[in-house]
Backbone as CSV, one residue per row, in Angstrom:
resi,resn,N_x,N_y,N_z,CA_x,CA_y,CA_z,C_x,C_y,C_z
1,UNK,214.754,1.384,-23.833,213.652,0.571,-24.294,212.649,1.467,-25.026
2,UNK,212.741,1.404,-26.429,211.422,1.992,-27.529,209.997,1.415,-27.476
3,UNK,209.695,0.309,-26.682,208.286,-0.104,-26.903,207.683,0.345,-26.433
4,UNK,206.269,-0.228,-26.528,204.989,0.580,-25.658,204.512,-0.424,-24.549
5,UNK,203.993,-0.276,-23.360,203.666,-1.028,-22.596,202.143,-0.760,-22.515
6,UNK,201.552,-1.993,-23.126,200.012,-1.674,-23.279,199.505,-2.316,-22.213
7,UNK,199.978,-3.496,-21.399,199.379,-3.223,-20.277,198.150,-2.390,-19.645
8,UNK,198.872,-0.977,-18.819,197.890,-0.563,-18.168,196.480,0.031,-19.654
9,UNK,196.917,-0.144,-20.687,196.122,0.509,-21.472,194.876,-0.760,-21.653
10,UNK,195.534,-1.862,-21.516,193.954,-3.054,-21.780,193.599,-2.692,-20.695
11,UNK,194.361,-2.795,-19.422,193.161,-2.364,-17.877,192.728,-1.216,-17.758
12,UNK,192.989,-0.261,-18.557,191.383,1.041,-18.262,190.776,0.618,-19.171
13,UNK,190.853,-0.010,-20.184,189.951,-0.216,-20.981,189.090,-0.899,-20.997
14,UNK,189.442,-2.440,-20.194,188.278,-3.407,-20.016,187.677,-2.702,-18.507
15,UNK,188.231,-1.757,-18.054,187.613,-1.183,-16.833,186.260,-0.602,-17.484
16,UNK,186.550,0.458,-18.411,185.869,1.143,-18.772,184.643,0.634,-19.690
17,UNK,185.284,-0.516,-19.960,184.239,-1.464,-20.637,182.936,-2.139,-19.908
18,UNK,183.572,-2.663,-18.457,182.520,-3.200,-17.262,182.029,-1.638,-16.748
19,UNK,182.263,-0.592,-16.944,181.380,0.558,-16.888,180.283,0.935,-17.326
20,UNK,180.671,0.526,-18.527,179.753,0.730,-19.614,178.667,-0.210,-19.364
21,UNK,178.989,-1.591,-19.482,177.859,-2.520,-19.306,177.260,-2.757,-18.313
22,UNK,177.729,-2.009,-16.791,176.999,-2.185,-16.058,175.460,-0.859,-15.973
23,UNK,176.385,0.198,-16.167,175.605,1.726,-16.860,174.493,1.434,-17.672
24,UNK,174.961,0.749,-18.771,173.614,1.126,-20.275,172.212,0.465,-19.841
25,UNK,172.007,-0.738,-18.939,170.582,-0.954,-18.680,169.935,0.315,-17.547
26,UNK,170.487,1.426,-16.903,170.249,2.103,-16.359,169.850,3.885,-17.021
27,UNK,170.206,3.446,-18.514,170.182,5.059,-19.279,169.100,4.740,-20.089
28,UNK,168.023,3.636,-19.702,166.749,3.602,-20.259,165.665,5.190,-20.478
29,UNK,165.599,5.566,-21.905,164.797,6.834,-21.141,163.840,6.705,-22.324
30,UNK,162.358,7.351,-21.539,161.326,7.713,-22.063,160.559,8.173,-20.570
31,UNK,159.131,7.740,-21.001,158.333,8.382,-20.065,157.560,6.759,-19.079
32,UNK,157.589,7.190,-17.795,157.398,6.319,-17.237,156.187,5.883,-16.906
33,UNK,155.991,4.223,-17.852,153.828,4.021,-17.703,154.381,2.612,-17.300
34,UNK,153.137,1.907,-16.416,153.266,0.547,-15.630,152.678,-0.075,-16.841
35,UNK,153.175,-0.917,-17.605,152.624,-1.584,-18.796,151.440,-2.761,-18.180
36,UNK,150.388,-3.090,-19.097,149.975,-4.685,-18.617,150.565,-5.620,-19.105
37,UNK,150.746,-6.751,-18.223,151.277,-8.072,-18.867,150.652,-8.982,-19.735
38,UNK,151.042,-9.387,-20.834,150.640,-10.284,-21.507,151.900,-11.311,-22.158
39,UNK,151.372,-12.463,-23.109,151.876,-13.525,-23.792,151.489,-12.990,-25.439
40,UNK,152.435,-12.666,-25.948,152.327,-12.035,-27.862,153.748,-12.382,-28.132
41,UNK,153.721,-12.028,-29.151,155.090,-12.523,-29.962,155.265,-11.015,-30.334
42,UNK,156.988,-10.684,-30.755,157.438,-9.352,-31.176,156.972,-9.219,-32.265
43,UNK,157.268,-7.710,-32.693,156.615,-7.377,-33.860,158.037,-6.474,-34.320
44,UNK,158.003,-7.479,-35.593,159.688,-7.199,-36.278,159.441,-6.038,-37.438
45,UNK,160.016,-4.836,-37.230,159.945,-3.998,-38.467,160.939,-3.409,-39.002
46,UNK,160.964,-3.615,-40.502,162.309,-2.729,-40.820,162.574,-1.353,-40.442
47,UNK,161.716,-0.439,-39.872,162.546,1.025,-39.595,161.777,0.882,-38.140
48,UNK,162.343,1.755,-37.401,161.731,1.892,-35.730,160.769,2.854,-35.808
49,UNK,160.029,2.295,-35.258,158.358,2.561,-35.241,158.365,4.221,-34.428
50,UNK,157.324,4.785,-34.621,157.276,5.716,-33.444,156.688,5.534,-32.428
51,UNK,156.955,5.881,-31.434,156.669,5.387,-29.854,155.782,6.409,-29.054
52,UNK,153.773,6.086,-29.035,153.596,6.790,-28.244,153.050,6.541,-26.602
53,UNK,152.985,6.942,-25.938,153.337,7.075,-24.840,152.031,7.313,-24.089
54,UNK,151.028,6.845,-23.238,150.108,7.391,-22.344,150.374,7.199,-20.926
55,UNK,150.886,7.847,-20.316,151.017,7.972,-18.770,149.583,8.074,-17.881
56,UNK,149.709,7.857,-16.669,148.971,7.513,-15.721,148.044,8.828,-15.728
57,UNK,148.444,9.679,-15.876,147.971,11.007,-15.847,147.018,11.747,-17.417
58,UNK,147.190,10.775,-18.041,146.176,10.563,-19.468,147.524,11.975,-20.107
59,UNK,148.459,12.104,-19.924,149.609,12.961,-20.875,149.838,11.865,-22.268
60,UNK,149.914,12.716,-23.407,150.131,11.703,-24.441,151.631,12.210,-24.916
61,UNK,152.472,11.587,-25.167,154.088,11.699,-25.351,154.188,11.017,-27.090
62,UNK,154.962,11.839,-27.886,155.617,11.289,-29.218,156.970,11.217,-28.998
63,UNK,157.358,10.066,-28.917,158.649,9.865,-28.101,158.598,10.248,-26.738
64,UNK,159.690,11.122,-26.602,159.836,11.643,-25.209,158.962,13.506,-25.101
65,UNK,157.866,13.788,-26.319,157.996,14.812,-26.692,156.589,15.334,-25.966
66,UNK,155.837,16.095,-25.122,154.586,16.125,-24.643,153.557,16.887,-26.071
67,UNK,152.210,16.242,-25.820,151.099,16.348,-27.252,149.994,16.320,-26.894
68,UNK,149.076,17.181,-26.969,147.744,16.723,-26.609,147.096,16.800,-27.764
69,UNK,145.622,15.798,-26.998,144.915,15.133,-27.707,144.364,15.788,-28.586
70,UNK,144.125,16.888,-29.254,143.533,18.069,-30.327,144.677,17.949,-31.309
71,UNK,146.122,17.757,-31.150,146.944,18.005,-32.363,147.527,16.621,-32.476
72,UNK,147.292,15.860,-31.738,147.366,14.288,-32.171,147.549,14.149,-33.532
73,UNK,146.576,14.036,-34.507,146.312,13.865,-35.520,147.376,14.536,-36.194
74,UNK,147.495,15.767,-36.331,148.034,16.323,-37.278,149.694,16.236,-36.874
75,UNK,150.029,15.619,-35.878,151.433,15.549,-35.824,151.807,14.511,-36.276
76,UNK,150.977,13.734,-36.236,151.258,11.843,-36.428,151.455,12.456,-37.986
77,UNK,150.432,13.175,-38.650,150.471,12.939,-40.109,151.650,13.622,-40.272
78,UNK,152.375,14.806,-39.881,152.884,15.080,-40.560,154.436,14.714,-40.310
79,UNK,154.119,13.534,-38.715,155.908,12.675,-39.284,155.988,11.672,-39.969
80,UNK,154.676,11.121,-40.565,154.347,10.156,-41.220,154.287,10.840,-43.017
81,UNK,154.454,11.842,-43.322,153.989,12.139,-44.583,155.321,11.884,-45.518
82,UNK,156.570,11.675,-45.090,157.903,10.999,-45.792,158.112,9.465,-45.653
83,UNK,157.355,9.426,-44.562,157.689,7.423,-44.334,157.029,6.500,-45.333
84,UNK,158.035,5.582,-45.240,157.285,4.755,-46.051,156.389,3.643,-45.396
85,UNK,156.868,3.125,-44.795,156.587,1.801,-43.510,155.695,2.840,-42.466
86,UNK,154.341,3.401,-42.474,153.664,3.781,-40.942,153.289,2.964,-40.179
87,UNK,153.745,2.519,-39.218,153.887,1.920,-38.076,154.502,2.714,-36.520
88,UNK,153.251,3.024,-36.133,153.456,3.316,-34.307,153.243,2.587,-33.214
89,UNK,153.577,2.125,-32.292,153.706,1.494,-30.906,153.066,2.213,-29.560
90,UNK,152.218,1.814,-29.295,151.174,2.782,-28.563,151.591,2.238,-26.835
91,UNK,151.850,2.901,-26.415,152.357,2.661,-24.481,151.394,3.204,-23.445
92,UNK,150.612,2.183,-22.990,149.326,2.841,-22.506,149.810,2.181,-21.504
93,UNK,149.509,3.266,-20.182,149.626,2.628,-18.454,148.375,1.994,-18.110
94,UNK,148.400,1.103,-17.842,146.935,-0.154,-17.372,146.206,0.334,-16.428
95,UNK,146.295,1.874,-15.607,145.209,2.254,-15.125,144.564,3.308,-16.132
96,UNK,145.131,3.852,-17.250,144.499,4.676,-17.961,142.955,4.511,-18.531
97,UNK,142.052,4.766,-18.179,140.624,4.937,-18.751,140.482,4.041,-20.661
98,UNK,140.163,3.119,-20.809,140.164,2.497,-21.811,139.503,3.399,-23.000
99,UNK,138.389,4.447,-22.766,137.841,4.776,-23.146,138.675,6.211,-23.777
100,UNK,139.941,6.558,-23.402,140.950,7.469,-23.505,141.652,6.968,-24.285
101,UNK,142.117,6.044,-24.407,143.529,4.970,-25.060,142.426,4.995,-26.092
102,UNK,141.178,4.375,-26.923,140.531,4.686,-27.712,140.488,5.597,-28.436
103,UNK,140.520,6.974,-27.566,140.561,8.186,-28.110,141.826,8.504,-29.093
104,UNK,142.851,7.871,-28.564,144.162,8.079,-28.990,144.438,7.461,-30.537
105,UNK,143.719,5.725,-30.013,143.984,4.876,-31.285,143.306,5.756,-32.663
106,UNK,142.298,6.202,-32.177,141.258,7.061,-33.119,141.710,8.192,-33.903
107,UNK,142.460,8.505,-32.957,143.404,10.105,-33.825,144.746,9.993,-34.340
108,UNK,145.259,8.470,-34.069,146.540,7.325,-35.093,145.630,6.946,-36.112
109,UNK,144.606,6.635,-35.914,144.073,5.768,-37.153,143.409,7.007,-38.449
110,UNK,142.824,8.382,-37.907,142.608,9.663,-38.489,143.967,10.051,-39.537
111,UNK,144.953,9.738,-38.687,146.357,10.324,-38.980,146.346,9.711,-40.310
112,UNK,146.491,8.267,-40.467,146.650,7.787,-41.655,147.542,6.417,-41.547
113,UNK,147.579,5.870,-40.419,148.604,5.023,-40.103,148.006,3.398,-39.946
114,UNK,148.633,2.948,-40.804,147.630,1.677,-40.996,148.212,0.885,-40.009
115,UNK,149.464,0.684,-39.413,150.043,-0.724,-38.521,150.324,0.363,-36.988
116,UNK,149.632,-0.382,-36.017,149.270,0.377,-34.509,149.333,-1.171,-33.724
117,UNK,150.456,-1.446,-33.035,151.031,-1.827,-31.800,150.591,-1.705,-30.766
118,UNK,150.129,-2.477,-30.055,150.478,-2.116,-28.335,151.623,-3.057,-27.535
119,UNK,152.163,-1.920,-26.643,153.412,-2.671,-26.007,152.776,-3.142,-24.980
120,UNK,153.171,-4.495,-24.139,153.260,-4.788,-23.180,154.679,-5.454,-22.612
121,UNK,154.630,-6.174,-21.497,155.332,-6.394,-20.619,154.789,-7.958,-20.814
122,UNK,155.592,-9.051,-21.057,155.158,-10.719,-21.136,155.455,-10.334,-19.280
123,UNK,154.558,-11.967,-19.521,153.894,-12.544,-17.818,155.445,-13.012,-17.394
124,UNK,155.488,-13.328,-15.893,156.487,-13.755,-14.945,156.600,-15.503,-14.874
C-alpha cells in the first residue's frame, strides 16, 4: 500500500489547533493597570496607535518599554517624526493621581501629536 494515512495527521493538528485557542487569550502582554469603566464607542484607525501605559506606581511605559516623565516628549517625537497618522492611546490605572495623567497628556500634546485616546474597560 503507497498511500498516505492522514488520519493521525488531522488529529495532531486539530489538537494543536484547540492549543492554540485555548493559549492565545492567555499570551496577553503589556504592563499591568486596573482600567476605569466606561460606555464610548471604539476608535477605528488605519495604523496601530502607540500604546502608553501609566501603572499604579505613576511608571510611564511606550509599549512595553519603561520612560520617564523628562524624556516623554522627545521620544514620542521622535517615533512620531516618520508617521503619518499620530495617534497614541493613553492607559492610565484609575488610582493614578489625575493631576499626573495630565502631566503625561501635556508632554503627548508638546510631542506634536494631535489624536490622544484614552482606553477604558466598558461597564458590566
Amino acid at each position: 500500500m503507497s498511500d498516505i494515512n492522514v488520519t493521525p495527521l488531522v488529529d495532531v493538528m486539530l489538537v494543536l489547533l484547540i492549543i492554540f485557542m485555548v493559549a492565545a487569550p492567555m499570551m496577553i502582554q503589556g504592563v499591568d493597570v486596573n482600567l476605569p469603566k466606561t460606555t464610548t464607542k471604539n476608535i477605528k484607525t488605519q495604523e496601530e496607535p502607540l500604546m502608553l501605559t501609566v501603572n499604579k506606581k505613576k511608571e510611564i511605559f511606550l509599549e512595553d518599554h519603561p520612560v520617564d516623565l523628562a524624556t516623554l516628549e522627545v521620544k514620542v517625537a521622535k517615533i512620531f517624526e516618520n508617521r503619518r497618522e499620530k495617534g497614541v492611546l493613553l492607559r492610565a490605572d484609575k488610582d493614578v493621581p489625575y493631576g499626573f495623567v495630565i502631566q503625561v497628556i501635556a508632554g503627548v500634546k508638546r510631542a506634536g501629536i494631535d489624536k490622544l485616546g484614552m482606553v477604558t474597560e466598558p461597564l458590566d
